[in-house]
C-alpha positions in Angstrom: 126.2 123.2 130.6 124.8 121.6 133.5 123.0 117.7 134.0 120.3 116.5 135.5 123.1 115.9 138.6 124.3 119.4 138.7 127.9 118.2 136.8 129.2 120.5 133.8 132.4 117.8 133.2 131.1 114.7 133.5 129.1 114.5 130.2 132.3 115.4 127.7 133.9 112.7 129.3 131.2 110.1 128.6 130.6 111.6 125.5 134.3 110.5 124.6 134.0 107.1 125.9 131.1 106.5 123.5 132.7 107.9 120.9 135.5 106.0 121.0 133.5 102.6 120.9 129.9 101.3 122.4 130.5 101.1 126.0 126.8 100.3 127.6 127.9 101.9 130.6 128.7 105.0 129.3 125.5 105.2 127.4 123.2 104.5 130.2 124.7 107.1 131.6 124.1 109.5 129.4 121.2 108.7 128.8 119.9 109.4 133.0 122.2 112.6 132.9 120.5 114.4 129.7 117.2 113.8 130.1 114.3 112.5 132.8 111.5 111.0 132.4 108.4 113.3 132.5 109.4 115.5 130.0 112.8 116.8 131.4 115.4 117.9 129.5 119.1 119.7 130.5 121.0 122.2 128.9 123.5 119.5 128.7 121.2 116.9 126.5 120.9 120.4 123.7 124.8 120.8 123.9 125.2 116.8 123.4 123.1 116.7 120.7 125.5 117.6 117.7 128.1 115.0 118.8 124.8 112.3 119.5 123.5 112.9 115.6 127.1 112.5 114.2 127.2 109.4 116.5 123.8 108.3 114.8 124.6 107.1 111.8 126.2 104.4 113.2 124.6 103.8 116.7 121.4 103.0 117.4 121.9 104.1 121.0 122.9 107.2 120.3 120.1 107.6 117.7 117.5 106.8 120.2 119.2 109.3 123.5 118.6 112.5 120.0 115.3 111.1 119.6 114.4 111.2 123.3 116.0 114.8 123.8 113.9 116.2 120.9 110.4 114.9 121.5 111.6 117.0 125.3 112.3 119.8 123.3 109.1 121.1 123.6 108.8 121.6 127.2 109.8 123.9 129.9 113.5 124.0 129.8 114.8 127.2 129.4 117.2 126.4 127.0 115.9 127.7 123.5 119.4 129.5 122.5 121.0 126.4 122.9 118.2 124.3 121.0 118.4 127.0 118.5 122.2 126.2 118.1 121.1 122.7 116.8 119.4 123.6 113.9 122.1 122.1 111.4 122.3 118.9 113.6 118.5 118.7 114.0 118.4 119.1 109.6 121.4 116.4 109.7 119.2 114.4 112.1 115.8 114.4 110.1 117.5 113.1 107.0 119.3 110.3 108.8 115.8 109.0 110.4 113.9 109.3 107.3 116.7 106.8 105.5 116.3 104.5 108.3 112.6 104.4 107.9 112.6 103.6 104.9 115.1 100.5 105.6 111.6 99.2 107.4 113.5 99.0 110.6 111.7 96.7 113.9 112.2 100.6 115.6 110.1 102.2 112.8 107.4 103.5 115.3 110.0 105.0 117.7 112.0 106.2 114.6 108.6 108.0 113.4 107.9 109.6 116.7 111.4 111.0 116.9 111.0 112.0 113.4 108.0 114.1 114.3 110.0 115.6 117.1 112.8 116.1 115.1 110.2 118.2 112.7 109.0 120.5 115.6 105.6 118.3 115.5 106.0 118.0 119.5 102.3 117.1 120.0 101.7 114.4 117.3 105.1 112.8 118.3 103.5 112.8 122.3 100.3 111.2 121.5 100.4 109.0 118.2 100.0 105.2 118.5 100.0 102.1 116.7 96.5 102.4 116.1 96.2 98.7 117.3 94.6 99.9 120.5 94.3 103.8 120.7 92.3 106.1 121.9 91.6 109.7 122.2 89.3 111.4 124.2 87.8 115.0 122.8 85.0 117.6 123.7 82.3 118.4 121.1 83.2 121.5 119.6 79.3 121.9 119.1 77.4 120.3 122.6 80.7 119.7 124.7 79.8 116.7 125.5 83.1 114.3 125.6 83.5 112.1 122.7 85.8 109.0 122.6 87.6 108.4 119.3 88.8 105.1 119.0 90.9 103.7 116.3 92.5 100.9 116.3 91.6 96.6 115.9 88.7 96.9 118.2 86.7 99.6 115.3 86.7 102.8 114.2 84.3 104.8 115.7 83.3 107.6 118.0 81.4 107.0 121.4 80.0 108.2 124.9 82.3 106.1 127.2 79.6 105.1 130.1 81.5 103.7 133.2 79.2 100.6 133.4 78.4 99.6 129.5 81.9 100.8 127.5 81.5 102.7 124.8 77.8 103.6 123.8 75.6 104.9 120.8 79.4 104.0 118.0 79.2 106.1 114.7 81.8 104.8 112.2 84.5 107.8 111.6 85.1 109.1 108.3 88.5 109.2 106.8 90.3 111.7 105.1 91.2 110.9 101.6 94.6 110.6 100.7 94.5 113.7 98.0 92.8 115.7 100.8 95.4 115.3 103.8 97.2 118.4 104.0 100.5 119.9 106.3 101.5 117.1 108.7 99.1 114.9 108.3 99.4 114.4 104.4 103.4 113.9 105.4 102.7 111.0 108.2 100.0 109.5 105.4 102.6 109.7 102.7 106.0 108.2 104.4 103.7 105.3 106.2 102.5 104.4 103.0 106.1 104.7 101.1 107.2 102.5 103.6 104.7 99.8 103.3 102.8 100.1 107.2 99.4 99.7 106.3 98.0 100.0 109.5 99.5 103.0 110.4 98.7 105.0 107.3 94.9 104.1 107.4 94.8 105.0 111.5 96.5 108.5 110.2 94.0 108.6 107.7 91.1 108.3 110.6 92.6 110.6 113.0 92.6 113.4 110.3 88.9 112.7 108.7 86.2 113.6 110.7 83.5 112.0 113.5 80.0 112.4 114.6 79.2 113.3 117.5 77.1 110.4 119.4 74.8 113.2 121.2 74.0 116.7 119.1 75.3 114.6 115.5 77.4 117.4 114.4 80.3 116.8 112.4 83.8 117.8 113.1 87.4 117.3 112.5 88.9 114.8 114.5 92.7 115.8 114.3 92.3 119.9 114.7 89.8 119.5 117.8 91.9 116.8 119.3 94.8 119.2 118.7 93.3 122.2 120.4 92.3 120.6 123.5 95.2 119.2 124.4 98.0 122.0 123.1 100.1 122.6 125.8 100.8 126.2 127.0 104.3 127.0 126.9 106.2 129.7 128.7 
């Protein structure tokens, strides 16, 4: 099981080191041998996984190094026995995250992402926010014209974004009622709100109501158009 150098023994070894007690060293190691940034992920970073999650309970680092290998887990690595191999760990993994959510931890937001990952909701774990300054850029499923959806301190709204004059000709959103969330997005709605983040359960509540388009006034679902245009392809 190769890393992102090439090595097959070198990972065991550090994997040992950090299992014996924290050793920074041998974690930032880890961390630039199992996985790079833009996505990239090594057959190594699956194989590691297991020992990372029973590591987890007790170690933040190694908690965040399973997160970071399964929001990858998604993309173009070849490896889908060996993720496949993980299931038990990843099942192990999901229940650990959601207790330390629910301690109201300063990581929530990371923990959520990796928790979305962790629940083979690749895309939502890649794009979600704070909702203190996000925004997310669609086509009108009716004119095509591109609609910015912002959410966040700044409003609520969906826009034309003009180069010169911002955002142009606002239309509040409309949010999805609680009782009318469903799959993912009742889940995200549900645990923000059990664990008392306000903000981020009345953004989720946004991005999966629905918008008006500035130019043809059409209505449309925010969260399933936003979803389709920017699904990746994978091989």
């Amino acid at each position: 099981m190769h890393d992102c150098r090439g090595d097959v023994d070198r990972v065991p070894a550090l994997l040992e080191r950090v299992e014996l007690g924290d050793n920074a060293d041998a974690w930032e190691e880890l961390g630039y041998r199992l996985a790079l940034e833009h996505d990239l992920v090594f057959p190594a970073g699956f194989a590691a996984l297991p020992r990372l999650v029973r590591l987890a309970s007790r170690s933040a680092r190694a908690r965040g190094l399973a997160g970071t290998i399964l929001r990858r887990a998604a993309g173009h690595h070849g490896c889908d026995d060996l993720l496949a191999d993980c299931a038990d760990a990843i099942a192990e993994f999901r229940e650990l995250l959601d207790r330390h959510l629910q301690s109201r931890p300063a990581d929530y937001l990371a923990t959520f992402l990796d928790l979305l990952a962790a629940k083979e909701e690749y895309h939502w774990s890649a794009v979600l926010g704070d909702f203190t300054d996000d925004f997310y850029h669609l086509a009108c499923p009716h004119c095509a014209v591109e609609v910015t959806i912002a959410i966040g301190n700044h409003g609520r709204y969906s826009a034309v974004r003009d180069w010169h004059l911002g955002d142009v000709d606002r239309r509040g959103l409309l949010p999805a009622s609680s009782e009318k969330l469903s799959s993912i997005g009742r889940w995200m709605h549900e645990t923000a709100v059990r664990d008392g983040h306000e903000a981020l359960a009345d953004g989720v509540a946004h991005l999966f109501g629905r918008a008006e388009c500035p130019q043809c006034a059409s209505v449309f679902n925010i969260a399933d158009e936003y979803t389709s245009a920017n699904r990746p392809v994978l091989l």
